[in-house]
N, CA, C and O atoms as CSV, one atom per row, in Angstrom:
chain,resi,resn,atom,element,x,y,z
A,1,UNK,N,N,0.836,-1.185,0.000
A,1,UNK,CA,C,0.000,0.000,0.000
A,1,UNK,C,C,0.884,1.253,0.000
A,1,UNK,O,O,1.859,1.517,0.703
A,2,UNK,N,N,0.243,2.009,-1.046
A,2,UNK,CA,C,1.421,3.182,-0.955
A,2,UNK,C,C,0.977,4.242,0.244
A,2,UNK,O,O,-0.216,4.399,0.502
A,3,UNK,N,N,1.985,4.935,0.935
A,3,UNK,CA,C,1.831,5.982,1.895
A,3,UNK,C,C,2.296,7.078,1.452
A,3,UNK,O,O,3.383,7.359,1.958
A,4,UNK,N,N,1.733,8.149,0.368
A,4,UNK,CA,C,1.687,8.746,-0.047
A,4,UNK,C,C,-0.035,9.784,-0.323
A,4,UNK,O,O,-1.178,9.396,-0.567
A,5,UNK,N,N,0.662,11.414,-0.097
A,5,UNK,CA,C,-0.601,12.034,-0.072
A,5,UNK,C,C,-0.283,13.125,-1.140
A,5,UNK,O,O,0.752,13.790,-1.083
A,6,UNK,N,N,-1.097,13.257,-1.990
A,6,UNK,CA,C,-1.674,14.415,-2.850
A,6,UNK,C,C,-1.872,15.478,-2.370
A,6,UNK,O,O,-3.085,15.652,-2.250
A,7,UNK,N,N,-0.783,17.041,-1.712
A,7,UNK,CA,C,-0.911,18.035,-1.418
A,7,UNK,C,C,-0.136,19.045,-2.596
A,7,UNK,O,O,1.028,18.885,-2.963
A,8,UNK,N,N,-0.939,19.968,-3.022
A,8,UNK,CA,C,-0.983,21.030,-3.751
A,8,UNK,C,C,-0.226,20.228,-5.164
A,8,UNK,O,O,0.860,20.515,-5.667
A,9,UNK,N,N,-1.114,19.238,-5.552
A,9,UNK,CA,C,-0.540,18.631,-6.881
A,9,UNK,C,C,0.810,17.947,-6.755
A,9,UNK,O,O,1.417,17.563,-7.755
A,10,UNK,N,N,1.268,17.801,-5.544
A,10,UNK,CA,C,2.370,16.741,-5.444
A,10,UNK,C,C,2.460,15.628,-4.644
A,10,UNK,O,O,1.979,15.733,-3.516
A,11,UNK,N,N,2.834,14.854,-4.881
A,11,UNK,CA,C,2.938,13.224,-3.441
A,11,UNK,C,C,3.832,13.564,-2.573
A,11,UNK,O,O,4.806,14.222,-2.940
A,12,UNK,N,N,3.707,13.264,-1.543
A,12,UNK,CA,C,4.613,13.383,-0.732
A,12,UNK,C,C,4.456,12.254,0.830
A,12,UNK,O,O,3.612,11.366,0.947
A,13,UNK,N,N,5.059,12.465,1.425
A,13,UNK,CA,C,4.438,11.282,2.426
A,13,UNK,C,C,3.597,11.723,3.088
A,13,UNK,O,O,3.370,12.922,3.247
A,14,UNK,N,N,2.823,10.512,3.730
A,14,UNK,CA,C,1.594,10.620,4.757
A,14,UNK,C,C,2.604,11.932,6.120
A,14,UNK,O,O,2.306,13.075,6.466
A,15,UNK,N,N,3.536,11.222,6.439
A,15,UNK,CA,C,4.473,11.772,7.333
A,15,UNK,C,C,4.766,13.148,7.581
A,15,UNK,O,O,4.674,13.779,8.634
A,16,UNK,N,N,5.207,13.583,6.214
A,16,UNK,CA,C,5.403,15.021,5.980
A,16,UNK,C,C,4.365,16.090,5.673
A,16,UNK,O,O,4.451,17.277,5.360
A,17,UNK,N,N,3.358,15.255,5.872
A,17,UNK,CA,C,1.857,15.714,5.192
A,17,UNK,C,C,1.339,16.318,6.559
A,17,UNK,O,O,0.629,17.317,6.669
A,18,UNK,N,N,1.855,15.479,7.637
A,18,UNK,CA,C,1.183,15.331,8.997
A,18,UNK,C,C,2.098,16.626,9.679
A,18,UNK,O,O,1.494,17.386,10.436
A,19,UNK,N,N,3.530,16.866,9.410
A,19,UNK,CA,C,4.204,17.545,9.647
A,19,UNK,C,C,3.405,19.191,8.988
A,19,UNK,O,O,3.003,20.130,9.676
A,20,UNK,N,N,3.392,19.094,7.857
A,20,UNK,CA,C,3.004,20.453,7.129
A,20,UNK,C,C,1.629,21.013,7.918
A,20,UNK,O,O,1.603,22.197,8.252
A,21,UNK,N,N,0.120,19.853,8.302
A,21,UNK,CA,C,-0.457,20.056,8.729
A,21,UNK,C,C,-0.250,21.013,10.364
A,21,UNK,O,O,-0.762,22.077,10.711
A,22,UNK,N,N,0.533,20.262,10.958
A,22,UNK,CA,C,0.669,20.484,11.988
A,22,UNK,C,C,1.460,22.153,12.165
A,22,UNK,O,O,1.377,22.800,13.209
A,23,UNK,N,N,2.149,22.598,11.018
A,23,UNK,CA,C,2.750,23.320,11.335
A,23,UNK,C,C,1.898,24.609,11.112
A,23,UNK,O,O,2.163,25.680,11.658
A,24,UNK,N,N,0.672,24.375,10.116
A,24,UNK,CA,C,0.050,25.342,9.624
A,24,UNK,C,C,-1.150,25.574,10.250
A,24,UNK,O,O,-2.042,26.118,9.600
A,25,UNK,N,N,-1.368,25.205,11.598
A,25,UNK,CA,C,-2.177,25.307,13.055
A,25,UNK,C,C,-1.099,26.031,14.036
A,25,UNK,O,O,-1.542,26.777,14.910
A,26,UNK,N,N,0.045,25.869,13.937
A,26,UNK,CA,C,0.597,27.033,14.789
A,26,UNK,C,C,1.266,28.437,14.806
A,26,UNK,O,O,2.182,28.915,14.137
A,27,UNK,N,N,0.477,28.938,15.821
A,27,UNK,CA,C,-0.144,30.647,16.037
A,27,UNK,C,C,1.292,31.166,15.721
A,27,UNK,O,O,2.289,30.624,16.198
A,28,UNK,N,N,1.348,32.340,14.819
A,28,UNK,CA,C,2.503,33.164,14.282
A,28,UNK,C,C,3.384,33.281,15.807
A,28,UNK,O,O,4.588,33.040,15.890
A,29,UNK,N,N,2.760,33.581,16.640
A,29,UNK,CA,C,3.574,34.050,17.769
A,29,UNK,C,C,4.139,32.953,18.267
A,29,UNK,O,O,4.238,33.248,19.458
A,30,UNK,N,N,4.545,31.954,18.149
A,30,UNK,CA,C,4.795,30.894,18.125
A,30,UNK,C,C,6.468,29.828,16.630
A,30,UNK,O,O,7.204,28.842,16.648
A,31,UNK,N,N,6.193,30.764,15.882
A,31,UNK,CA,C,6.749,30.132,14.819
A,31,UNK,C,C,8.585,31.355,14.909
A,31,UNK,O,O,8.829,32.559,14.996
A,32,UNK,N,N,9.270,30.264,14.830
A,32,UNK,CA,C,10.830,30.728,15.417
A,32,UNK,C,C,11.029,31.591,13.778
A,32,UNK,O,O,10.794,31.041,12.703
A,33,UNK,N,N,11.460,32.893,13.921
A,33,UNK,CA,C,12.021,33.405,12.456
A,33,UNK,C,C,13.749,33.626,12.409
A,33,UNK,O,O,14.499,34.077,11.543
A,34,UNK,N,N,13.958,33.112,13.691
A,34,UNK,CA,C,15.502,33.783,14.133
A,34,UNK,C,C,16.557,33.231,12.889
A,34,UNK,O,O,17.627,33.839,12.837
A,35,UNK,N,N,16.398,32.386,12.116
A,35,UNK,CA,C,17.129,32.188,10.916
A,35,UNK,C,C,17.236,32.746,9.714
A,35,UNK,O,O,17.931,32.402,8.758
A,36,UNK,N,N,16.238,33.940,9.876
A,36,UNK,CA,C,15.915,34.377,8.692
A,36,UNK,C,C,16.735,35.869,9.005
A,36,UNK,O,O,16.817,36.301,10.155
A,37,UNK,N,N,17.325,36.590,7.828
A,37,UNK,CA,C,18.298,37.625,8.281
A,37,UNK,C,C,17.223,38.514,7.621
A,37,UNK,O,O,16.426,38.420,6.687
A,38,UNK,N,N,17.685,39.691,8.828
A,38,UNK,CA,C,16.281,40.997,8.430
A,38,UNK,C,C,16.470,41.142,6.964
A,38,UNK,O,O,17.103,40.308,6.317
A,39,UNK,N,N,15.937,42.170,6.448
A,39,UNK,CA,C,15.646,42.925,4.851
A,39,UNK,C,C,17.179,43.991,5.047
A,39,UNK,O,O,17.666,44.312,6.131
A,40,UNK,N,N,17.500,44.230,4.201
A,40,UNK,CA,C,18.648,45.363,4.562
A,40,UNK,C,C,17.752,46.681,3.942
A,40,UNK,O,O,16.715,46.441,3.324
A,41,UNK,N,N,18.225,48.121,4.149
A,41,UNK,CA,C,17.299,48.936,3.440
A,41,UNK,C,C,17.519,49.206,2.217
A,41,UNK,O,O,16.709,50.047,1.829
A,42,UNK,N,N,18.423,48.805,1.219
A,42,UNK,CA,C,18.368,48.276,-0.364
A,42,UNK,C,C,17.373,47.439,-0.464
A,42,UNK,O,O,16.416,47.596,-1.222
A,43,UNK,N,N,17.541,46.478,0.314
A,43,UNK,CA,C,16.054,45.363,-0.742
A,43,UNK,C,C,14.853,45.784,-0.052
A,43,UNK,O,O,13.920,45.256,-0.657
A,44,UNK,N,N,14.358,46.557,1.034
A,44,UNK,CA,C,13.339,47.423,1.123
A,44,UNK,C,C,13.106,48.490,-0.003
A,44,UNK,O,O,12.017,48.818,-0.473
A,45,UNK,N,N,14.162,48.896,-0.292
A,45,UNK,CA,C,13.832,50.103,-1.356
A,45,UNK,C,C,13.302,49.562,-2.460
A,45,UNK,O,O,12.320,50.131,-2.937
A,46,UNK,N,N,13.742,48.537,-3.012
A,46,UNK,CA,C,13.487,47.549,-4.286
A,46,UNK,C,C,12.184,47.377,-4.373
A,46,UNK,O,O,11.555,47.610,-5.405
A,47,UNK,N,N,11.622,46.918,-3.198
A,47,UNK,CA,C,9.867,46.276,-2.916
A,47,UNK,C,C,8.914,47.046,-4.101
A,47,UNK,O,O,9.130,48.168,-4.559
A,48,UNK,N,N,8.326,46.562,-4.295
A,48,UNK,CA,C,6.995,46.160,-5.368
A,48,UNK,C,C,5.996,45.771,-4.946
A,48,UNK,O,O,5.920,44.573,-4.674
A,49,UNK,N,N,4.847,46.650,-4.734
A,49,UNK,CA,C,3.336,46.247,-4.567
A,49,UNK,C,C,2.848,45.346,-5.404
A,49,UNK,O,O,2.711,45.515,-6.616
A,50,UNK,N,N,2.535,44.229,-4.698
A,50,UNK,CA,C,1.713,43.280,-5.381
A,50,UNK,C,C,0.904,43.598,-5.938
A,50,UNK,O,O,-0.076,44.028,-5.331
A,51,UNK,N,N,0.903,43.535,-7.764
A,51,UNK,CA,C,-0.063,44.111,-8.700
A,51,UNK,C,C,-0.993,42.985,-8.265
A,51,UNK,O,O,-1.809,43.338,-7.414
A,52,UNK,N,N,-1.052,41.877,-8.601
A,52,UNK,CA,C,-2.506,41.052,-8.653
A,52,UNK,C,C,-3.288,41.500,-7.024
A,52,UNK,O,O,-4.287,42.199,-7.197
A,53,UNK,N,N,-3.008,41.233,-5.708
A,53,UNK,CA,C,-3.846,41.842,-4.715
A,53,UNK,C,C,-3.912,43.302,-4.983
A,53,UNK,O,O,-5.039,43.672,-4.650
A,54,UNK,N,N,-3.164,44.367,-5.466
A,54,UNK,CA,C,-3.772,45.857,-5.814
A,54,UNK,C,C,-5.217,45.543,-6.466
A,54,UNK,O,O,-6.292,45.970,-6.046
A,55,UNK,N,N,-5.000,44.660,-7.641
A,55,UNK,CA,C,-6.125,44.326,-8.523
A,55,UNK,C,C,-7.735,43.918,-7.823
A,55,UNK,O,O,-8.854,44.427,-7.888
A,56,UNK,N,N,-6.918,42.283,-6.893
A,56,UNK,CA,C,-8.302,41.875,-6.430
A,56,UNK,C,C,-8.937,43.096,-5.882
A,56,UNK,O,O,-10.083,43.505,-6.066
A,57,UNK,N,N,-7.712,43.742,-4.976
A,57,UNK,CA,C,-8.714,44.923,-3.714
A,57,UNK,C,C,-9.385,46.019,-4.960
A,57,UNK,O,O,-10.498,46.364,-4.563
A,58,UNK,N,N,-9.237,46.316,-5.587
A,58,UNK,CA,C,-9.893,46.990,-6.625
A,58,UNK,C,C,-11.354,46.559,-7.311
A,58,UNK,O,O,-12.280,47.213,-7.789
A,59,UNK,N,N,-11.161,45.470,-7.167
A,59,UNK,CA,C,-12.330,44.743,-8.164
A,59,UNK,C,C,-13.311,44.564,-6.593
A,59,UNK,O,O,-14.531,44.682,-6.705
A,60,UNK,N,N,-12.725,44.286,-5.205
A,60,UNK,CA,C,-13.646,43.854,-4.759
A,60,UNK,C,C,-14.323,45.403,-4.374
A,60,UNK,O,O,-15.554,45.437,-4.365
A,61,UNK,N,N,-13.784,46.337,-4.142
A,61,UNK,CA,C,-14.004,47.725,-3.400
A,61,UNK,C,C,-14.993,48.733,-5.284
A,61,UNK,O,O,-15.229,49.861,-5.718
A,62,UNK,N,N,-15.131,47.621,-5.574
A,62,UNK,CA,C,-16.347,48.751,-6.451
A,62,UNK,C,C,-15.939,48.305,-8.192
A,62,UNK,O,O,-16.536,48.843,-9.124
């Protein structure tokens, strides 16, 4: 029997399935970011408004 699950169009294991689940129930205040190195203020300056959500909020606001 295969132990394999169909998440977002890919197989992957029951295992890691259970893992992803689990991780995407716990509260932001909770989730460690300390590996991640801040933005420097060059790649802040760079940033780009997300055209497609500009869009949705447009279409939904009238």
């Amino acid at each position: 029997m295969d132990n394999s699950v169909l998440y977002k169009g890919v197989y992957i294991s029951k295992e890691l399935f259970d893992e992803i689940k689990n991780m995407r129930q716990l509260p932001d205040d909770e989730i460690d970011y300390s590996d991640i190195p801040p933005l420097t203020d060059e790649q802040l300056a760079r940033m780009k408004e997300n055209r497609r959500r500009r869009k949705k909020l447009e279409n939904a606001a009238g």
